[in-house]
N, CA, C and O atoms as a MOPAC input file, in Angstrom:
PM7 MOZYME 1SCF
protein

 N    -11.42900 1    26.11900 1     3.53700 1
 C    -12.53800 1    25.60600 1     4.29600 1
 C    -13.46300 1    24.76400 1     3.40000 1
 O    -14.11700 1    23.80100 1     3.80100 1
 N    -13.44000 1    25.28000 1     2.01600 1
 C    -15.02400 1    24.59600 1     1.19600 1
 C    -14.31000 1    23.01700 1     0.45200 1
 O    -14.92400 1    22.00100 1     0.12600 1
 N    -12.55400 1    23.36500 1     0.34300 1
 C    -11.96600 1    22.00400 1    -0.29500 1
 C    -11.97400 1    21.48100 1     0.92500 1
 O    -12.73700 1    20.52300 1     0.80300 1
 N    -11.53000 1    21.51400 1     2.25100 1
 C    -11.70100 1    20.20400 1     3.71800 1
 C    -13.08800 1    19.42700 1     3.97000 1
 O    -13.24700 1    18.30100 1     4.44100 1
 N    -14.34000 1    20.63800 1     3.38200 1
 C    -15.68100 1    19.52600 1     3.51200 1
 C    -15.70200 1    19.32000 1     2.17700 1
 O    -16.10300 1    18.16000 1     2.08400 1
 N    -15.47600 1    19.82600 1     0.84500 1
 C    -15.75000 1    18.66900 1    -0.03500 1
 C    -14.74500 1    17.49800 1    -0.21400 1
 O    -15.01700 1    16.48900 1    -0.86400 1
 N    -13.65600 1    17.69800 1     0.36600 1
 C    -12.52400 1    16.75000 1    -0.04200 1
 C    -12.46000 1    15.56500 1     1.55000 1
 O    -11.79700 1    14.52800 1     1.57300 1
 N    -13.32000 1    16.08700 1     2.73000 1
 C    -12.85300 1    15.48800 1     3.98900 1
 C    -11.29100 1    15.13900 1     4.00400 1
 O    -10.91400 1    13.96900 1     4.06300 1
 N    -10.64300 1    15.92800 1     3.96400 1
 C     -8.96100 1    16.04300 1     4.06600 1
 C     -8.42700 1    16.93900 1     4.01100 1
 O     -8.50800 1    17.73700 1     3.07700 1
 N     -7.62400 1    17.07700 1     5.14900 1
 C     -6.90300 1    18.61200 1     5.23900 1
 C     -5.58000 1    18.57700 1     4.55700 1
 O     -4.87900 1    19.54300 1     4.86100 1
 N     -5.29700 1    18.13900 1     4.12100 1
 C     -3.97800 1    17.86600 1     3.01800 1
 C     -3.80400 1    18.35700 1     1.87200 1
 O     -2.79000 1    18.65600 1     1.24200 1
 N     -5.48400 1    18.44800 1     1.53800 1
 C     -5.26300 1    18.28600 1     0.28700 1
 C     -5.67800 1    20.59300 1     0.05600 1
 O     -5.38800 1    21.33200 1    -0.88500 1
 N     -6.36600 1    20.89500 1     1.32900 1
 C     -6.31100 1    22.18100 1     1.62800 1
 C     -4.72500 1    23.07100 1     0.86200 1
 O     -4.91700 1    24.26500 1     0.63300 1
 N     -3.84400 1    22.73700 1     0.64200 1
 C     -2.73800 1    23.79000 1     0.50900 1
 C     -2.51900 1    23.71500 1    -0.76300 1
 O     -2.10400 1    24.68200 1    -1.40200 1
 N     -2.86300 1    22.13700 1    -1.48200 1
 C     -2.74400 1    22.06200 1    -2.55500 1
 C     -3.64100 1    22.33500 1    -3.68000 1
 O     -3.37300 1    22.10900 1    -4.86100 1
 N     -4.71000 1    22.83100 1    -3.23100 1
 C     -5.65800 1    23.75300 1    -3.86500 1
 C     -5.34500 1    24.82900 1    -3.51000 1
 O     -5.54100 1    25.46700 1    -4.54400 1
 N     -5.01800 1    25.47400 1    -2.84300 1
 C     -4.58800 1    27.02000 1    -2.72900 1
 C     -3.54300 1    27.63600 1    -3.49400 1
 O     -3.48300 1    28.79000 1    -3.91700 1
 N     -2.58400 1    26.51700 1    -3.62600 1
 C     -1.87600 1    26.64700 1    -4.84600 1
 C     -2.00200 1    26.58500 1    -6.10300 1
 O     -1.60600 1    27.51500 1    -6.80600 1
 N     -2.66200 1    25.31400 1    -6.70300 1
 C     -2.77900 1    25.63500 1    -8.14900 1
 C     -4.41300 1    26.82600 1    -8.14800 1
 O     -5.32500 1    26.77800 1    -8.97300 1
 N     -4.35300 1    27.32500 1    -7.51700 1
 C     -5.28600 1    28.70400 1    -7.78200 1
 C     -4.68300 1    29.41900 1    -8.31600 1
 O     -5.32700 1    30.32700 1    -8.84100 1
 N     -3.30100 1    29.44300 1    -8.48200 1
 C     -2.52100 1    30.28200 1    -9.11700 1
 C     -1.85900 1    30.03700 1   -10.23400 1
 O     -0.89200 1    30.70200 1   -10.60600 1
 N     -2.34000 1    29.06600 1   -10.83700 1
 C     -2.52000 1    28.60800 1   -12.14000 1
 C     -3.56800 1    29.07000 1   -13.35200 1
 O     -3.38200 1    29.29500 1   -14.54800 1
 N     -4.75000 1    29.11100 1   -12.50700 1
 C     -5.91700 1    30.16100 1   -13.41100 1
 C     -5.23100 1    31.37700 1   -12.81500 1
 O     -4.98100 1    31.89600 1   -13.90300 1
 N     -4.70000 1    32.29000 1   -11.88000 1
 C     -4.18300 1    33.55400 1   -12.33300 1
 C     -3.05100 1    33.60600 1   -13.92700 1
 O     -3.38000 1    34.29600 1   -14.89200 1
 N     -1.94300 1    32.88200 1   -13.91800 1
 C     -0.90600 1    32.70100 1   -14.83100 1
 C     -1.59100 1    32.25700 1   -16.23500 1
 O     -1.06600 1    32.56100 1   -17.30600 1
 N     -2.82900 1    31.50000 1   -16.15500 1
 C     -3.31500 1    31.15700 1   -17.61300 1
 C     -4.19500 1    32.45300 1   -17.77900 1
 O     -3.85000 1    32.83600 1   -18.89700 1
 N     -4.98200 1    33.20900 1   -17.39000 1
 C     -5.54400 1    34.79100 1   -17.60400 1
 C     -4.50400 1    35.16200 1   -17.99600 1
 O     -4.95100 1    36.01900 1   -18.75800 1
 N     -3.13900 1    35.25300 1   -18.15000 1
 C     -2.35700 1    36.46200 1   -18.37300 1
 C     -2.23600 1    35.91400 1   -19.96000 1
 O     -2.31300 1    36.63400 1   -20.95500 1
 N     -2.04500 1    34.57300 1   -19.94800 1
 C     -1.06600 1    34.16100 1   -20.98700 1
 C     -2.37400 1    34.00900 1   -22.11700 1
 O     -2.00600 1    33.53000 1   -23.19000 1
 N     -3.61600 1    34.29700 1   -22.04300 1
 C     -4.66400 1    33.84200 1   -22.82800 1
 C     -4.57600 1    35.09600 1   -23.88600 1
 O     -4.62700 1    34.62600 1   -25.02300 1
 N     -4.47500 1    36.35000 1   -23.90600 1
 C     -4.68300 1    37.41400 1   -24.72300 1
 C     -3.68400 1    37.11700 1   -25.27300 1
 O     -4.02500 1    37.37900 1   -26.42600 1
 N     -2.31200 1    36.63200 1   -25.37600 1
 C     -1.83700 1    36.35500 1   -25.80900 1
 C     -1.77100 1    34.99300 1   -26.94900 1
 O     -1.27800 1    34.89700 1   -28.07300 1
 N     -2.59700 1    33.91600 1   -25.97000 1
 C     -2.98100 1    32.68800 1   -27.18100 1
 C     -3.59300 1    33.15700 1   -28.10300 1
 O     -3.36500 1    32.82800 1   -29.26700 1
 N     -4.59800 1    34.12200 1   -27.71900 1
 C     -6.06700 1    33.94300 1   -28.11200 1
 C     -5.32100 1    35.23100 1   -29.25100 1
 O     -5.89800 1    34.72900 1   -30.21600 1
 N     -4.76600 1    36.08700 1   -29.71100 1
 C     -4.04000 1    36.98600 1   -30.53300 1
 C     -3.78700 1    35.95900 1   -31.83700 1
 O     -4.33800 1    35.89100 1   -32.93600 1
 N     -2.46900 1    35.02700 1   -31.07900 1
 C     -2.21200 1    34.03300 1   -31.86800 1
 C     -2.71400 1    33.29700 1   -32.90600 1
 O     -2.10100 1    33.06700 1   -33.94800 1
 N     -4.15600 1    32.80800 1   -32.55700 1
 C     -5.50800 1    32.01400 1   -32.67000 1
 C     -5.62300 1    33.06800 1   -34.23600 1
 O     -5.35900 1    32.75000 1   -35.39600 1
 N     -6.29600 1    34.85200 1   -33.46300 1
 C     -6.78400 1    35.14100 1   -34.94100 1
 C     -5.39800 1    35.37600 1   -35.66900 1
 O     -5.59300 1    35.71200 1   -36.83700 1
 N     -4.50900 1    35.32600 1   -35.44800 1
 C     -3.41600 1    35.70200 1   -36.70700 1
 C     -3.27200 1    34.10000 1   -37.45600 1
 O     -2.72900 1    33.72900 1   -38.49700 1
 N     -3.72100 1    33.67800 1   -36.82700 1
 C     -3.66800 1    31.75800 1   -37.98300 1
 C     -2.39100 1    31.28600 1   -37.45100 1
 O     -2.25000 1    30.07000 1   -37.58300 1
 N     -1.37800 1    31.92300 1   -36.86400 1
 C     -0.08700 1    30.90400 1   -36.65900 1
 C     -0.23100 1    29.98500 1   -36.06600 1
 O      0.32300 1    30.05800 1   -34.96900 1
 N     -0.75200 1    29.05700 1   -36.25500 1
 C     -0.64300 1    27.35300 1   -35.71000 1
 C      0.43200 1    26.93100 1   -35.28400 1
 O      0.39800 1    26.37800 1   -34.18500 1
 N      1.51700 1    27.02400 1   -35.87000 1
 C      2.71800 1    26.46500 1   -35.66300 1
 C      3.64200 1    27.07900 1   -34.46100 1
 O      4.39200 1    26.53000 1   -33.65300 1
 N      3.31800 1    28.29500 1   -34.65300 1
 C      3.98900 1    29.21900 1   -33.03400 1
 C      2.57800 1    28.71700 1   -32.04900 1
 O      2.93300 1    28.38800 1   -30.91700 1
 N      1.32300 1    28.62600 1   -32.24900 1
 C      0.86200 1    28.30200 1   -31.11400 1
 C      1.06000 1    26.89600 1   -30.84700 1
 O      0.95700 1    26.60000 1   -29.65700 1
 N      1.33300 1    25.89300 1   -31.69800 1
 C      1.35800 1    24.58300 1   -31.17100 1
 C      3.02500 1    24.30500 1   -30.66100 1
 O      3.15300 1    23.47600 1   -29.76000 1
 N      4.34500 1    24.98700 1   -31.22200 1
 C      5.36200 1    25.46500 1   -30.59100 1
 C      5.55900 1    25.52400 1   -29.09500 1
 O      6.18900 1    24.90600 1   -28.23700 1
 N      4.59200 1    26.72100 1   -29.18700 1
 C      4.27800 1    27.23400 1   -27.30400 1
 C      3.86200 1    26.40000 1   -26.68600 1
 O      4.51200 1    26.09400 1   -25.68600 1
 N      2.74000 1    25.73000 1   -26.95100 1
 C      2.41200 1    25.22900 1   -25.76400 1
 C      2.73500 1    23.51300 1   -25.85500 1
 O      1.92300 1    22.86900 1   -25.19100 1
 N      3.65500 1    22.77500 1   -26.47900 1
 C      4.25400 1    21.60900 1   -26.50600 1
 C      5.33000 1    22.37100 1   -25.58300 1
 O      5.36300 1    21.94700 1   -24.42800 1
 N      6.07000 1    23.24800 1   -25.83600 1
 C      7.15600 1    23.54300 1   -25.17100 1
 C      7.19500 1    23.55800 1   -23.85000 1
 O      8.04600 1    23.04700 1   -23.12100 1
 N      5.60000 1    24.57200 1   -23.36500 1
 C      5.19100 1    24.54900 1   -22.12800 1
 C      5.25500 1    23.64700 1   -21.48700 1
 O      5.97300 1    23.76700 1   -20.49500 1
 N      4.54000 1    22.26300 1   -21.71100 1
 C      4.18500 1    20.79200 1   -21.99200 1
 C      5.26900 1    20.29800 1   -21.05100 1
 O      5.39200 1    20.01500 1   -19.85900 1
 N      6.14900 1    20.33700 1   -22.39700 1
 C      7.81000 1    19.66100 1   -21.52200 1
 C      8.55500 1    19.65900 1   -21.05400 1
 O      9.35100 1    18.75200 1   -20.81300 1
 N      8.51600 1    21.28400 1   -20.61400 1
 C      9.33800 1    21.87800 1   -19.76200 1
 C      8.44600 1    21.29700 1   -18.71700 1
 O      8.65600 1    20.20300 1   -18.19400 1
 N      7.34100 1    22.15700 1   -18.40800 1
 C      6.58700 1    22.06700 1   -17.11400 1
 C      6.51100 1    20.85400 1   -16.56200 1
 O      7.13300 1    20.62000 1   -15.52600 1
 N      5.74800 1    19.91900 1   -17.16300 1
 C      5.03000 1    18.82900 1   -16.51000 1
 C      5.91300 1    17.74300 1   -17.02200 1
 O      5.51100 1    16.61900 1   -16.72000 1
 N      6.86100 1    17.78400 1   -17.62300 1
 C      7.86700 1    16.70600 1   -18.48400 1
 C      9.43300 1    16.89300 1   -17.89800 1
 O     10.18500 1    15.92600 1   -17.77500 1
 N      9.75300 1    18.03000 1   -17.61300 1
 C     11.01400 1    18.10600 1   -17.27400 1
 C     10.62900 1    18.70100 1   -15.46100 1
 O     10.44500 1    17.78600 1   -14.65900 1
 N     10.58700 1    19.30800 1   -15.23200 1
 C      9.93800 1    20.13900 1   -13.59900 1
 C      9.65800 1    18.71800 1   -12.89400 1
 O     10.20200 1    18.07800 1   -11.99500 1
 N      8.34300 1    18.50100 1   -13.89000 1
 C      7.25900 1    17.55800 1   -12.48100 1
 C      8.13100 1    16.47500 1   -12.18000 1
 O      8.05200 1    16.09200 1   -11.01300 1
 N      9.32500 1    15.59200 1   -13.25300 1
 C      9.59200 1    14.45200 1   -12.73500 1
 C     10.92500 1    14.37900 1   -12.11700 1
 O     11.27400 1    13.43200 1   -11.41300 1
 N     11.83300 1    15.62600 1   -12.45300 1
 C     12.92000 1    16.24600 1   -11.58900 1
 C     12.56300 1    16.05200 1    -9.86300 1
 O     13.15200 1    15.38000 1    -9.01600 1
 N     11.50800 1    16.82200 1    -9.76700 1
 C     11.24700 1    17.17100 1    -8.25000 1
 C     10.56200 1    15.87000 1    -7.72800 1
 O     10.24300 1    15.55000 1    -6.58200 1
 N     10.42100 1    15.15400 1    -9.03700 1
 C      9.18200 1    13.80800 1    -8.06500 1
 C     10.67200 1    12.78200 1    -8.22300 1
 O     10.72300 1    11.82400 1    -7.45100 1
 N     11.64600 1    12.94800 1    -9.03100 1
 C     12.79600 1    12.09700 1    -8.54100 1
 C     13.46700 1    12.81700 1    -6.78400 1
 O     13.73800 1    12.21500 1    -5.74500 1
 N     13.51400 1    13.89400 1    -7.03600 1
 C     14.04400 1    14.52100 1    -5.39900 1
 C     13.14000 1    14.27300 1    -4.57000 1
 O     13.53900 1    14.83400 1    -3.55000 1
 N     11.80200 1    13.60700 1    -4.25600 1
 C     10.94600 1    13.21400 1    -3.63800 1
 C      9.96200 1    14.38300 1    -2.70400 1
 O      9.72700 1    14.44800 1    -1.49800 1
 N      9.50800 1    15.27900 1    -3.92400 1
 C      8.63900 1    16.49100 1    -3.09600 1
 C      7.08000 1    15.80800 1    -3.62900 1
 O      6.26400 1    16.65500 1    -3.99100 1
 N      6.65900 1    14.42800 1    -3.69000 1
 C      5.68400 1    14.11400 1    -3.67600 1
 C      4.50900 1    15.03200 1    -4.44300 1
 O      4.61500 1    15.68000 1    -5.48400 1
 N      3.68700 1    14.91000 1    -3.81700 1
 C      2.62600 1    15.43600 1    -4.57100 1
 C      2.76300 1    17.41100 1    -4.72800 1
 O      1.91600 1    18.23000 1    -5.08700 1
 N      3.90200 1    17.55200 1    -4.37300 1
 C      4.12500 1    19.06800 1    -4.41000 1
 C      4.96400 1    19.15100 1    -6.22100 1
 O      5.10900 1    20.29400 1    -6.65200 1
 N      5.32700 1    18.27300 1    -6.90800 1
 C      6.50400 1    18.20400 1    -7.66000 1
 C      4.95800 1    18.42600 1    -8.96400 1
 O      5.12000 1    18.89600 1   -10.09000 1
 N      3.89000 1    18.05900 1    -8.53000 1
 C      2.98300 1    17.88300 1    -9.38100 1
 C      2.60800 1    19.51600 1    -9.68300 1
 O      2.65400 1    20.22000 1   -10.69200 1
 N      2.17100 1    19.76100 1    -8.12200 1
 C      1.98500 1    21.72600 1    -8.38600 1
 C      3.23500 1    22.34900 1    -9.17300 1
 O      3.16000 1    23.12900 1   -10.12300 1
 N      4.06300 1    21.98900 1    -8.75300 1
 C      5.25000 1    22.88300 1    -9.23200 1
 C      5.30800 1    22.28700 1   -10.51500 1
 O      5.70500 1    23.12100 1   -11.32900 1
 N      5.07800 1    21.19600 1   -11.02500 1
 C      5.26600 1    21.26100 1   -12.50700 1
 C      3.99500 1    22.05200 1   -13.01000 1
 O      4.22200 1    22.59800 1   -14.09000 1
 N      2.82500 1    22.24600 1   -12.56600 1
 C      1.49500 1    22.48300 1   -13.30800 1
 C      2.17900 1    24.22200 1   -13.08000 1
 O      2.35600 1    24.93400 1   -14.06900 1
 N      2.43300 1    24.60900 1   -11.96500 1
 C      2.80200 1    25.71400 1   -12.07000 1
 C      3.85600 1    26.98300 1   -13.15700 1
 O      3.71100 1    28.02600 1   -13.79500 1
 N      4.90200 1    25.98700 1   -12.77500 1
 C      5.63000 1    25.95300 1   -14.22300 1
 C      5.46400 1    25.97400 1   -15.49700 1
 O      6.16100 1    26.80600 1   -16.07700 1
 N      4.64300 1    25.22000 1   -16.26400 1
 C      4.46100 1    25.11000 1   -17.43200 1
 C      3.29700 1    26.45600 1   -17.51400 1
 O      3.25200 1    27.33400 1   -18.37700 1
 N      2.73700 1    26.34300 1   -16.76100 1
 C      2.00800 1    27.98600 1   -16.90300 1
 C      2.53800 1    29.46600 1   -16.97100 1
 O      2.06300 1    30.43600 1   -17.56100 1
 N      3.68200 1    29.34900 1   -16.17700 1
 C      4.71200 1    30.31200 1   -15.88000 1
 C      5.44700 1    30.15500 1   -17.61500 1
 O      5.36100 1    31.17500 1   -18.29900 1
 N      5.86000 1    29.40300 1   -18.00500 1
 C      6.79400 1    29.30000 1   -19.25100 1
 C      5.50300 1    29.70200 1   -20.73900 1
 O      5.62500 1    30.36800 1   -21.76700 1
 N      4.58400 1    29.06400 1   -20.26600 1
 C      3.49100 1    29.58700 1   -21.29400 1
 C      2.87300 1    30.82000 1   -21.75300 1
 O      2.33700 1    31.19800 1   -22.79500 1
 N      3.25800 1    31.54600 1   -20.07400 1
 C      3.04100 1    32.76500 1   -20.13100 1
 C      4.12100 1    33.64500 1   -20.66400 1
 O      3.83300 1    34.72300 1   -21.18600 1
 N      5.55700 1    33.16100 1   -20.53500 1
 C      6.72600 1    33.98800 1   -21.06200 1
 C      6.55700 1    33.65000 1   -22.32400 1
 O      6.68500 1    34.64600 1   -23.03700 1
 N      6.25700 1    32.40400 1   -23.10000 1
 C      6.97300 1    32.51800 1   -24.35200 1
 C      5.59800 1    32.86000 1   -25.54000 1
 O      5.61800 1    32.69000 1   -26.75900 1
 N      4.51900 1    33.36400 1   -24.71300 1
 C      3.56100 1    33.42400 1   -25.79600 1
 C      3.61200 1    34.95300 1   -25.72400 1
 O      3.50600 1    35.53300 1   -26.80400 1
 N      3.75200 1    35.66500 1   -24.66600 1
 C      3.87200 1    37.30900 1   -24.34200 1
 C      4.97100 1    37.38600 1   -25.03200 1
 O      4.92500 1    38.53000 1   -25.48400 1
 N      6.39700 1    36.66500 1   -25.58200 1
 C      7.39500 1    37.56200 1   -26.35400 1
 C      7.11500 1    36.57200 1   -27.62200 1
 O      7.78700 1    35.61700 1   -27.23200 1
 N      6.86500 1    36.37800 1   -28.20400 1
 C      5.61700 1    36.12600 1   -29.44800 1
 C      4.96400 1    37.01100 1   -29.95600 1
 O      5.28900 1    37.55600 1   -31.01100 1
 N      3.56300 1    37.39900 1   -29.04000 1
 C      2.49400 1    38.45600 1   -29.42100 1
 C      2.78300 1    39.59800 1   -28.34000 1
 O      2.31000 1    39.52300 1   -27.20600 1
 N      3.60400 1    40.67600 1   -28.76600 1
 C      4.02100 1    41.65900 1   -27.73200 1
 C      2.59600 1    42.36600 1   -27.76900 1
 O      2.04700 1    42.65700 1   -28.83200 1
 N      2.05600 1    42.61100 1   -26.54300 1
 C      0.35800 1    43.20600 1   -26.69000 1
 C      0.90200 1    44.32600 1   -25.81000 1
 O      2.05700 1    44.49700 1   -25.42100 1
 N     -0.41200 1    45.19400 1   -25.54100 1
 C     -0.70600 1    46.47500 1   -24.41100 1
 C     -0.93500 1    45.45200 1   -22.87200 1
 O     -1.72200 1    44.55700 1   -22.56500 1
 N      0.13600 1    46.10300 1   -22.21500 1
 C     -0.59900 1    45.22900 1   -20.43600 1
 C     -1.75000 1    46.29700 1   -20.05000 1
 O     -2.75800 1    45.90800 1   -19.46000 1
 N     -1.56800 1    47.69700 1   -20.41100 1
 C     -2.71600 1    48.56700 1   -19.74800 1
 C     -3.75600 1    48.34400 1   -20.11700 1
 O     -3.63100 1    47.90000 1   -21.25800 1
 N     -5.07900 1    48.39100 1   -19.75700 1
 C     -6.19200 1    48.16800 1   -19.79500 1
 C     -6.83700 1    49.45200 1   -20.26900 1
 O     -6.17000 1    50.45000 1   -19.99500 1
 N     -7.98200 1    49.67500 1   -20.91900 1
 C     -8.15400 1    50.71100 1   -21.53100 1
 C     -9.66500 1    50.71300 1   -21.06900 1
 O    -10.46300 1    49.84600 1   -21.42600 1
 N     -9.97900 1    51.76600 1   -20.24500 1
 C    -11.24800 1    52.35300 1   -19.69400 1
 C    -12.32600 1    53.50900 1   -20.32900 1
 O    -13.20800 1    54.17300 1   -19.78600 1
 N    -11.76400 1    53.42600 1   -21.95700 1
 C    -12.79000 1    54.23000 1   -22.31900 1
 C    -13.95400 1    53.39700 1   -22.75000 1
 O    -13.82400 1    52.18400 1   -22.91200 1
 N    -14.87500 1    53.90100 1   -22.90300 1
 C    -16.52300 1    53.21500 1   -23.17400 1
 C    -16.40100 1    53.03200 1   -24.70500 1
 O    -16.52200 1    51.94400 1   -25.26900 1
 N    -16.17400 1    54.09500 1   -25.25800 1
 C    -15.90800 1    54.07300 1   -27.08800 1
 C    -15.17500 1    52.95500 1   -27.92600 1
 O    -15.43200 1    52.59600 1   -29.07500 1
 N    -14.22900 1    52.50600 1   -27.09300 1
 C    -13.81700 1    51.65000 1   -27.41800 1
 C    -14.10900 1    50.30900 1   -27.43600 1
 O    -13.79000 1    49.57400 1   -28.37100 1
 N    -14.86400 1    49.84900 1   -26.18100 1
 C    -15.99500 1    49.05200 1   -26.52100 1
 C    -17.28000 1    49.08500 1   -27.13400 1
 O    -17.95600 1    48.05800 1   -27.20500 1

């Protein structure tokens, strides 16, 4: 409803609903950058996310925009490269997924 009056276009409605799920997939994959970051490996983080890069938005986006899914080939590449960013930085920095609810620990 709030992208049709700021955007006056209902088109563009589905395609914001989708890459919303792009900031879910980059939250996952961030404790994982951000691990990376303090251990100094530059080279596995700049690795990851070139890789992300060209898979996603380099190999995905122009595959599907040659099969002619238009402005959908764009989500699905942005989607993608988030999805791959998130696999290859989580088997990198293997972390805890549980969340830890004691107070002490903060």
């Amino acid at each position: 409803m709030y992208s049709y009056i700021f955007f006056k276009n209902k088109s563009v409605v589905p395609v914001i609903r989708w890459l919303s799920f792009s900031f879910v997939l980059s939250g996952f994959s961030l404790t994982a950058m951000s691990l990376l970051r303090r251990e100094m490996r530059f080279k596995a983080l700049a690795i990851t996310e070139f890789s992300a890069f060209a898979l996603g938005s380099g190999v995905v986006t122009i595959c599907c925009a040659v099969l002619g899914f238009g402005i959908w080939s764009l989500v699905i590449g942005i989607l993608t490269q988030q999805a791959i960013l998130l696999l290859i930085s989580f088997s990198i920095v293997r972390h805890s997924l549980v969340p830890i609810f004691s107070l002490p620990v903060y």
